[in-house]
BABA-357163 format. One line per field, with one value per residue: residue number from 1; x, y, z of N, C-alpha, C in turn. Coordinates in steps of 0.05 Angstrom, whole numbers. Example, Ala and Ser with C-alpha at 12.3 -4.5 7.8 and 13.67 -1.06 7.14 Angstrom:
BEGIN
k	c(1;2)
nX	c(264;257)
nY	c(-114;-45)
nZ	c(156;142)
caX	c(246;273)
caY	c(-90;-21)
caZ	c(156;143)
cX	c(264;258)
cY	c(-66;1)
cZ	c(156;157)
This chain:
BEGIN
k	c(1;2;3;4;5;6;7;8;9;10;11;12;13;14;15;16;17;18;19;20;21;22;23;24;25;26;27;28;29;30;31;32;33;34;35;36;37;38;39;40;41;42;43;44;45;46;47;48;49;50;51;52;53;54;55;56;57;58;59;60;61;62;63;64;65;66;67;68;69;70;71;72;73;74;75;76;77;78;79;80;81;82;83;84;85;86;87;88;89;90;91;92;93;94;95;96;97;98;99;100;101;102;103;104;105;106;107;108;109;110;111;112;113;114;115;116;117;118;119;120;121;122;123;124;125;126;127;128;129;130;131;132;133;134;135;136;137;138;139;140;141;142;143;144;145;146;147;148;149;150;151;152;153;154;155;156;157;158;159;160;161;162;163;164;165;166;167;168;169;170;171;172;173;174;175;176;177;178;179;180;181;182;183;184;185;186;187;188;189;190;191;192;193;194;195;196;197;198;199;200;201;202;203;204;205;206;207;208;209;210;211;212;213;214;215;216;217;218;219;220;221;222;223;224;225;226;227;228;229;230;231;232;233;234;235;236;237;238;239;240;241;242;243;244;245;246;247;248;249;250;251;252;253;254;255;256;257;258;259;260;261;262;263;264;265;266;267;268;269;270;271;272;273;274;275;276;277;278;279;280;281;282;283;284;285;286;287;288;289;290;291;292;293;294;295;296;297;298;299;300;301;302;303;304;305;306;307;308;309;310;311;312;313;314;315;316;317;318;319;320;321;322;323;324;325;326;327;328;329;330;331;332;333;334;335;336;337;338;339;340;341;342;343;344;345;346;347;348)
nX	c(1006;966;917;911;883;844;815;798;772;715;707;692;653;614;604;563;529;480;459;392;379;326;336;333;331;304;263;281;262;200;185;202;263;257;262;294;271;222;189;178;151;110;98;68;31;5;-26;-53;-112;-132;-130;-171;-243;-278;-252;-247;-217;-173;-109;-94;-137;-159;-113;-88;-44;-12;-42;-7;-22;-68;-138;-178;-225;-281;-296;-276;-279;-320;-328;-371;-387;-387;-400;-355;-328;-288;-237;-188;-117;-58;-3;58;110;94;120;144;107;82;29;-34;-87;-140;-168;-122;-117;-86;-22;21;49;33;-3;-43;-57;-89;-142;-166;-164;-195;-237;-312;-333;-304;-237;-255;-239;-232;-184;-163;-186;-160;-99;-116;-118;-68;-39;-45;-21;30;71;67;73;129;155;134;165;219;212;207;245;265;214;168;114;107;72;26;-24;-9;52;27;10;59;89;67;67;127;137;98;137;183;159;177;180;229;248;227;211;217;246;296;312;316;360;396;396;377;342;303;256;199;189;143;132;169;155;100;127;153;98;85;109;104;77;26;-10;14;21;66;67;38;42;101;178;218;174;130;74;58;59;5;-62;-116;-168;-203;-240;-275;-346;-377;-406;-369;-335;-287;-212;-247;-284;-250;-226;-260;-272;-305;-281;-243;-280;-287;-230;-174;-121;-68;-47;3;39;64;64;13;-13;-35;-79;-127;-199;-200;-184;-216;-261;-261;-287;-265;-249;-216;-130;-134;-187;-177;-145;-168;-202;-178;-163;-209;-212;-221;-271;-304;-337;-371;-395;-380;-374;-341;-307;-279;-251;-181;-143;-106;-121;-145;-169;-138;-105;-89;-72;-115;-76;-40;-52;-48;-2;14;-7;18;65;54;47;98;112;113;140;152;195;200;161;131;129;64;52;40;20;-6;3;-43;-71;-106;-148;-110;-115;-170;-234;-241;-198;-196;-231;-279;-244;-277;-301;-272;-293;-334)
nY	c(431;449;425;371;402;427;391;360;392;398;332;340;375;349;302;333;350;320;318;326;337;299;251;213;165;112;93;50;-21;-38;-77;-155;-170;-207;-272;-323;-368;-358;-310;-348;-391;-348;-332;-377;-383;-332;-331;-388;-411;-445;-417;-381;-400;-421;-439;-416;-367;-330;-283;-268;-254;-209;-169;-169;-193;-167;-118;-91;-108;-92;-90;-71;-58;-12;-20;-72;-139;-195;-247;-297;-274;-214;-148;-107;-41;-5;8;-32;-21;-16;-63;-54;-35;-36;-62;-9;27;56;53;14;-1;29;61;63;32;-7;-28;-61;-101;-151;-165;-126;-172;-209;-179;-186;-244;-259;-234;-241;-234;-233;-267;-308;-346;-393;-394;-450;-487;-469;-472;-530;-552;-534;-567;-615;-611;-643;-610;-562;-571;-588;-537;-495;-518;-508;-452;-429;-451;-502;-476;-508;-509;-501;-487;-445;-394;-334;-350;-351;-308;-273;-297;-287;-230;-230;-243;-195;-156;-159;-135;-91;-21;15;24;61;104;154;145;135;181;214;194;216;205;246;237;201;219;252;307;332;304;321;371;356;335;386;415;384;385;436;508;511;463;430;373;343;360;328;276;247;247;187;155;178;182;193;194;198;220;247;289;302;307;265;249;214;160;139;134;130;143;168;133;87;91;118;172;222;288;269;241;226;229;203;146;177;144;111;135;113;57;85;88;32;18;37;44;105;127;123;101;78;117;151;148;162;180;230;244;251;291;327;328;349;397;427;437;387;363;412;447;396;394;383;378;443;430;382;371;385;444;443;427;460;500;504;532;505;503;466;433;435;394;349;344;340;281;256;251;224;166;160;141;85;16;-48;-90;-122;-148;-219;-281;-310;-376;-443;-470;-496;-523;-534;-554;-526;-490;-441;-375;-389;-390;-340;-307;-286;-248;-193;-121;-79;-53;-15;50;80)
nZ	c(-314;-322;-344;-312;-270;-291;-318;-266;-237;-273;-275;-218;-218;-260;-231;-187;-220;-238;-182;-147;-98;-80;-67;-14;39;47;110;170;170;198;262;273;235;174;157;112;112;136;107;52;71;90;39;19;56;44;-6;0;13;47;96;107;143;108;65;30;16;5;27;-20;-43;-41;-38;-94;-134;-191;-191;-158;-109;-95;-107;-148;-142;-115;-54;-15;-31;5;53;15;-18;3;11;29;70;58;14;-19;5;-18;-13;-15;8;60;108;127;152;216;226;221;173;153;189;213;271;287;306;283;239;243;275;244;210;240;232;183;178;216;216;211;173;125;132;169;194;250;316;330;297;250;269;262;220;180;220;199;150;117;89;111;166;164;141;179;227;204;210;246;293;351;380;418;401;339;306;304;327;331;294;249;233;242;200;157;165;154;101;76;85;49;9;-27;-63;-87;-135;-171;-235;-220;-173;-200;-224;-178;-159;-195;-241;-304;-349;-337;-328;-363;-396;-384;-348;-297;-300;-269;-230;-203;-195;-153;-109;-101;-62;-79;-89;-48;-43;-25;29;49;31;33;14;28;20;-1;41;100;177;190;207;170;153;96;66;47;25;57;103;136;202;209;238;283;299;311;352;386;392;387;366;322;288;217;200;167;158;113;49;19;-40;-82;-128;-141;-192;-203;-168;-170;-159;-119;-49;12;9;-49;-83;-119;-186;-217;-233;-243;-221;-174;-173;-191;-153;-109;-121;-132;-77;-39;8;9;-29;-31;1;52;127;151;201;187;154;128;144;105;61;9;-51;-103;-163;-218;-289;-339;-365;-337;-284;-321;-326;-273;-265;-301;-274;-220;-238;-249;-204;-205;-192;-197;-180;-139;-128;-125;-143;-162;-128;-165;-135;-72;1;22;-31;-46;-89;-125;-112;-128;-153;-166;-182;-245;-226;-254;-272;-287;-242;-221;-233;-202)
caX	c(989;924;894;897;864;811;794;790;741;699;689;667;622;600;591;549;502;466;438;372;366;301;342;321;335;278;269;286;240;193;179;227;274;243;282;287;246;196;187;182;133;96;83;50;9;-16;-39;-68;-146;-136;-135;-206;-260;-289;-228;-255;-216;-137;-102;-95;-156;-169;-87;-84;-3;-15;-53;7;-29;-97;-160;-190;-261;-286;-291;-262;-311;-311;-339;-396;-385;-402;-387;-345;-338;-267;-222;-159;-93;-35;19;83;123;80;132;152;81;73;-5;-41;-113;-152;-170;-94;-118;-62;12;47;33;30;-32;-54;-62;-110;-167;-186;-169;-211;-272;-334;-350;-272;-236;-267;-219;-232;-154;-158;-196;-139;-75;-107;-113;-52;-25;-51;-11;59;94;64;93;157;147;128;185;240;212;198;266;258;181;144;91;110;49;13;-37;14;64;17;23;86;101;52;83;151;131;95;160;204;140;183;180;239;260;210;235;218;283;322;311;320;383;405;381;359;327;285;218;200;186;115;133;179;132;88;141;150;78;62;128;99;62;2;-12;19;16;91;64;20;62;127;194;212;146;100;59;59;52;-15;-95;-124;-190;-194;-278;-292;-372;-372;-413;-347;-331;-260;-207;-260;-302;-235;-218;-284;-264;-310;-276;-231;-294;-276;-204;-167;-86;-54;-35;21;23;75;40;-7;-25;-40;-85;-149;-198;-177;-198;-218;-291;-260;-295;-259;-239;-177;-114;-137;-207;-161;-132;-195;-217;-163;-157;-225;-211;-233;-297;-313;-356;-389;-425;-377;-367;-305;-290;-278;-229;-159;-138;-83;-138;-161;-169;-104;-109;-75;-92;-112;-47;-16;-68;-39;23;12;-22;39;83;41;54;132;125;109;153;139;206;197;130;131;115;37;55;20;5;2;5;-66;-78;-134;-134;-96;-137;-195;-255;-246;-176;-206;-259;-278;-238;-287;-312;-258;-308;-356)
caY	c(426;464;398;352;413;435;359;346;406;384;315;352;388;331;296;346;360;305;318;334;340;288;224;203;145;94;84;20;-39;-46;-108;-175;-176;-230;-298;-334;-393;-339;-309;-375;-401;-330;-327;-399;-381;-310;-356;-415;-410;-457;-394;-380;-421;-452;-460;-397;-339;-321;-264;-258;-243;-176;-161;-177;-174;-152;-97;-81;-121;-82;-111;-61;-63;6;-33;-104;-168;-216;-280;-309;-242;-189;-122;-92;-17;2;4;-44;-8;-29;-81;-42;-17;-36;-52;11;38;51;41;-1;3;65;78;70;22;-30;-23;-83;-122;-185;-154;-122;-194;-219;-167;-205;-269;-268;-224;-256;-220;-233;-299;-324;-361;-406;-408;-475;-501;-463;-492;-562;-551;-530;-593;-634;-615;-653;-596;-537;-581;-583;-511;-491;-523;-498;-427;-429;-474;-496;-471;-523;-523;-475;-481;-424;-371;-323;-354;-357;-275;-269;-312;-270;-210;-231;-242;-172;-133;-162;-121;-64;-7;33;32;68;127;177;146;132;206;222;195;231;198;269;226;174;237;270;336;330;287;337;389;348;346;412;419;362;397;472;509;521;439;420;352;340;358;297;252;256;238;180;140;181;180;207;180;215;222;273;293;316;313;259;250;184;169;118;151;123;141;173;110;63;104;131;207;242;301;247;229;240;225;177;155;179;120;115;138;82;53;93;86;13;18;53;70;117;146;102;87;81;133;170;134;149;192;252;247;253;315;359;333;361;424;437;441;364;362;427;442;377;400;363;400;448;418;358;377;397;465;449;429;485;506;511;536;497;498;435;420;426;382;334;339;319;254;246;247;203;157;156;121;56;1;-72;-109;-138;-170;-245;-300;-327;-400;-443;-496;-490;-543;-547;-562;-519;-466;-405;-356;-400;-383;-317;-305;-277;-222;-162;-113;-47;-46;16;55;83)
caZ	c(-291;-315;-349;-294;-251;-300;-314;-238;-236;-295;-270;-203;-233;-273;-212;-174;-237;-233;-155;-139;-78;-80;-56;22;50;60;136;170;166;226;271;263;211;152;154;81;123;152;81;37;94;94;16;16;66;31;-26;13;20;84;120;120;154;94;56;-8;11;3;32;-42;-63;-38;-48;-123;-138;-218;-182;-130;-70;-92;-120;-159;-132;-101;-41;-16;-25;28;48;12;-39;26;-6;52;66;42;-12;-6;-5;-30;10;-21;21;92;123;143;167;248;234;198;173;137;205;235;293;297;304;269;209;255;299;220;200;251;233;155;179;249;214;210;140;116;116;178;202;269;310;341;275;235;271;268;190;186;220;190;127;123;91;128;195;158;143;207;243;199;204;279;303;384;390;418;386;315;283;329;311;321;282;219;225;237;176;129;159;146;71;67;92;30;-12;-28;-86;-87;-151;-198;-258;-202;-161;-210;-229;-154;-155;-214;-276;-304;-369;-328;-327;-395;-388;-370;-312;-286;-281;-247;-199;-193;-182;-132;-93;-95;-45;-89;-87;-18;-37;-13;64;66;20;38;6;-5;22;-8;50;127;207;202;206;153;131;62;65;16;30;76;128;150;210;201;262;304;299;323;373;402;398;361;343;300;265;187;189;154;147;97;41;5;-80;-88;-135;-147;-222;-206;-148;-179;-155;-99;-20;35;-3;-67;-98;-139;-204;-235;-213;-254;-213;-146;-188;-195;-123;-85;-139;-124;-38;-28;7;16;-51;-34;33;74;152;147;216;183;131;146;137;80;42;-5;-67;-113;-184;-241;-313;-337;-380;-310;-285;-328;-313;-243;-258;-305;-247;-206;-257;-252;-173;-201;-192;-181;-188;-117;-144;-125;-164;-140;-136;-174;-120;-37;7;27;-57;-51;-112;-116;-116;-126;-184;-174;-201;-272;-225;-270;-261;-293;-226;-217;-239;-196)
cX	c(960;906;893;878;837;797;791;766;720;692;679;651;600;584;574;525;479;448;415;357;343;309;345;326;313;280;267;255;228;190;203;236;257;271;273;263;219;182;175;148;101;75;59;20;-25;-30;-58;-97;-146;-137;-156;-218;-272;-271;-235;-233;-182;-128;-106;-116;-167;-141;-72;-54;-2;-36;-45;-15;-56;-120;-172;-215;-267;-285;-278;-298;-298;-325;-360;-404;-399;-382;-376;-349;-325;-249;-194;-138;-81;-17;49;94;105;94;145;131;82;48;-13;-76;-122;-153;-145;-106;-109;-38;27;23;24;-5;-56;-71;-94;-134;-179;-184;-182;-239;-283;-345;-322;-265;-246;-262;-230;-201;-143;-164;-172;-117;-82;-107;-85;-30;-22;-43;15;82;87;87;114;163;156;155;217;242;212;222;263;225;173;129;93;90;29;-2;-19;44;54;25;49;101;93;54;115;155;126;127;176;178;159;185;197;255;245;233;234;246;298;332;320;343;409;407;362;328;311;252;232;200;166;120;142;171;117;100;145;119;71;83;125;72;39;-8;-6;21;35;93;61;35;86;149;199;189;131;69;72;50;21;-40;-105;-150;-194;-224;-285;-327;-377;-383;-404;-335;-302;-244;-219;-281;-280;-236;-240;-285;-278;-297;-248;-250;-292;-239;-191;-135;-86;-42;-8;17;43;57;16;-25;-44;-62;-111;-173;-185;-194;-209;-245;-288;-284;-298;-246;-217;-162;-125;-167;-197;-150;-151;-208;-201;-167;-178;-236;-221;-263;-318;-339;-376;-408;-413;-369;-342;-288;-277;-251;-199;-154;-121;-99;-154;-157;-144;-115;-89;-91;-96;-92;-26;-30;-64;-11;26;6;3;56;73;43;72;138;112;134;146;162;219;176;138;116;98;53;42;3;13;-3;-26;-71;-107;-129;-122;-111;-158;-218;-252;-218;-175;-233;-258;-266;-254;-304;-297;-272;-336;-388)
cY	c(435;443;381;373;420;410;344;363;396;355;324;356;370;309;306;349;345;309;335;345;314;255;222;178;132;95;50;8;-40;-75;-128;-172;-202;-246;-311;-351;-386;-330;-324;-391;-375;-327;-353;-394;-357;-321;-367;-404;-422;-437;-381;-401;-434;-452;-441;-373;-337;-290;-242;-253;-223;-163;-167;-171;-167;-124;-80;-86;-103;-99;-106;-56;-32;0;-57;-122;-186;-236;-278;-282;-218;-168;-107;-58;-2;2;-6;-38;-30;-48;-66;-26;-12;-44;-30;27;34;52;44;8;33;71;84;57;11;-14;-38;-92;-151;-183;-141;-149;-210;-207;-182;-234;-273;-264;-242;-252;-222;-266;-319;-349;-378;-415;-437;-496;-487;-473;-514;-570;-549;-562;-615;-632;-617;-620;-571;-552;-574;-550;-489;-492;-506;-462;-416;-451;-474;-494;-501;-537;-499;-467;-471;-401;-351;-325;-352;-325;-264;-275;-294;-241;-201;-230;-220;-153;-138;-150;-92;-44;17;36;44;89;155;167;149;165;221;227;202;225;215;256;211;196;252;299;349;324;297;364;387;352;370;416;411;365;427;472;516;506;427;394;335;334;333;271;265;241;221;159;144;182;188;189;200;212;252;272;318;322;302;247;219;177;143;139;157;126;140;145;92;71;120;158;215;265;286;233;240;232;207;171;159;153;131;122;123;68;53;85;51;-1;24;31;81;127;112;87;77;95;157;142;127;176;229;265;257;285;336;353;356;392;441;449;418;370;388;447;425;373;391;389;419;432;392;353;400;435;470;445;453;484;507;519;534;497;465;417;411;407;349;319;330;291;244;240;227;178;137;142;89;34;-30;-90;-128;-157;-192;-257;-311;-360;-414;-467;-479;-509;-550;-563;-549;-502;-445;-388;-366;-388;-349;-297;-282;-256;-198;-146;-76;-40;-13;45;61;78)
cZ	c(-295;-325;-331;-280;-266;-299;-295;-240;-252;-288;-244;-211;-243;-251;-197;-190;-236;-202;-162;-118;-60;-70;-32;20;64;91;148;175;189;236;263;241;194;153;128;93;119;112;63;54;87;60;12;24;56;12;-24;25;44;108;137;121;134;61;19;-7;18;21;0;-50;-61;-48;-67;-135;-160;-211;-164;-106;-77;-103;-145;-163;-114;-72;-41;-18;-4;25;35;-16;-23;12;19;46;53;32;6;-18;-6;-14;6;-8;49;111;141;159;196;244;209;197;165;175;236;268;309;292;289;251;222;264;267;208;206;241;205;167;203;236;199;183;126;114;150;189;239;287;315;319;251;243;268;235;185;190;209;147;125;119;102;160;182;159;166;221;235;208;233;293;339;397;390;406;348;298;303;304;308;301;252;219;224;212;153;130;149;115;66;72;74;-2;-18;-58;-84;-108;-182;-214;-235;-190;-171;-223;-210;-151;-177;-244;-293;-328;-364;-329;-356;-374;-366;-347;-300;-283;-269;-224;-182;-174;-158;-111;-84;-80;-44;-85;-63;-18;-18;20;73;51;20;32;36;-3;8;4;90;157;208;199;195;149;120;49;44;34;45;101;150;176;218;227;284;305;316;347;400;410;371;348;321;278;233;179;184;157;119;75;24;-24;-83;-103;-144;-166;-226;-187;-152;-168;-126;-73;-11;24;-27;-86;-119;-162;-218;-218;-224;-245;-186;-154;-176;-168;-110;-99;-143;-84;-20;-28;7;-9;-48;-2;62;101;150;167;205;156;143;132;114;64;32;-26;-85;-145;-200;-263;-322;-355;-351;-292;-289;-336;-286;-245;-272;-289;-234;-218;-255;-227;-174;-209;-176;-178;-166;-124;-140;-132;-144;-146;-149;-162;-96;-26;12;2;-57;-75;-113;-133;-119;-152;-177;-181;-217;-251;-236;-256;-264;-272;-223;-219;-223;-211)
């Protein structure tokens, strides 16, 4: 009898060794479920230049998908090449966000949608001159109708968002070497990368508070005092003492996203390193009121340093990534001449 009981214990054991602890459960998706129709309908549309008013500008071209949905431009460009004000996060994993926008203004990705494609310095969109475009393309009607069954009229301004939010919510990144590490793949982080973890989990770094398993990111408004005279929530919201604070983004992605902060002004992840490891803004003159209190000082050497950015590293995963098409029904270009735009803008 003692070998079946030891070799029950022993694969216990064997089973237990592997935990971490570090495996959470995504939270559910917000807003309508995604229909294949909705989806299928929704990606065309992110593509399709017919979206803006004179027929140049994609969803895609600020949300570059070999860049995880970023651009890589310190800021976004907009119509006519208008240098906007700030840096375009990622799409990975936005479905789950209760607010959208650096300055957390909107609630849904549907209501998210409208603000590039309405602004006047963005894609400039006209809606009555956008649904009659729109109609006037056989397989968007087809489209339309299948994705929208019963409506009336299916090819609606609201329906275009709904569609291109239904597409963003199948953006998801939960399978980088950090999960699969999570969930007990001790060999998926070197060494390095696992003291990152440690680090970017201890209470010397705090980073854990504000990114939080397994998002990587928080329901919250922080300022961290990078030098900006964006006045970011308190500007949406008209409450000054909110002027300075920003949401929280996700590091999903991180490594692919560069550069970094709501101005893009930091350059790489190892520049995000020595900000925070210096106390954010507070070296750089910015108000204390204006900077949160977790922000301070922390003292790592810089081998450990580099072990954090190693870690940061390990949360990329793209193998949701969808294929750009290489046509859309308008036949206008995908992506249009600017496809191939430099990308050493990153680079302050």
């Amino acid at each position: 009898m003692r070998r079946p009981i030891l070799g029950l214990l022993l694969l216990s054991a064997a089973c237990l060794a592997p935990a971490t602890g570090l495996d959470r459960p995504f939270p559910p998706l917000r807003g309508e479920p995604p229909t294949p129709a909705r989806v299928a309908l929704g990606r065309l549309l992110f593509f399709d230049p017919l979206l803006s008013g004179d027929g140049s500008l994609s969803c895609a071209h600020c949300h570059r998908p070999e860049l995880a949905f970023s651009d890589g431009r310190r800021t976004a460009l907009g119509r006519a090449g208008t240098v906007l004000t700030r840096n375009t996060p990622t799409l990975y994993n936005v479905g789950f966000k209760q607010a959208l926008f650096w300055d957390r203004r909107v609630r849904s990705l549907e209501e998210q949608a409208l603000g590039p494609l309405l602004a006047a310095d963005e894609m400039n969109a006209e809606p009555a001159a956008l649904v009659r475009r729109l109609g006037n393309v056989p397989e968007y009607a087809r489209r339309f109708g299948a994705a929208f069954p019963g409506e009336v009229a299916p090819i609606a301004l609201g329906n275009v968002t709904r569609a291109l939010a239904a597409f963003e919510r199948t953006l998801l990144s939960q399978d980088s070497r950090y999960d699969r590490y999570a969930r007990g793949e001790r060999d998926a982080l070197t060494p390095a990368e696992r003291r990152g973890l440690t680090l970017f989990r201890s209470l010397n770094t705090r980073c854990f508070e504000c990114h939080r398993l397994p998002t990587f990111e928080a329901p919250l408004a922080m300022g961290i005092g990078v030098p900006s005279p964006d006045p970011g929530i308190g500007g949406a919201n008209g409450r000054p003492g909110q002027t300075g604070l920003f949401g929280i983004p996700t590091l999903r992605n991180v490594a692919k996203t560069a550069p970094y902060m709501h101005d893009g002004s930091l350059a790489t992840l190892a520049d995000v390193v020595e900000f925070y490891r210096k106390g954010g803004g507070r070296p750089l003159g910015v108000a204390p009121d204006r900077i949160h209190e977790h922000v301070r000082p922390f003292d790592i050497r810089d081998d450990e340093a580099r072990d954090l950015v190693a870690f940061l590293n390990t949360l990329t995963d793209e193998s949701a990534r969808p294929e750009t098409p290489d046509a859309v029904p308008s036949g206008l270009p995908v992506l249009g001449a600017r496809r191939l735009a430099p990308i050493q803008e990153k680079r302050p």
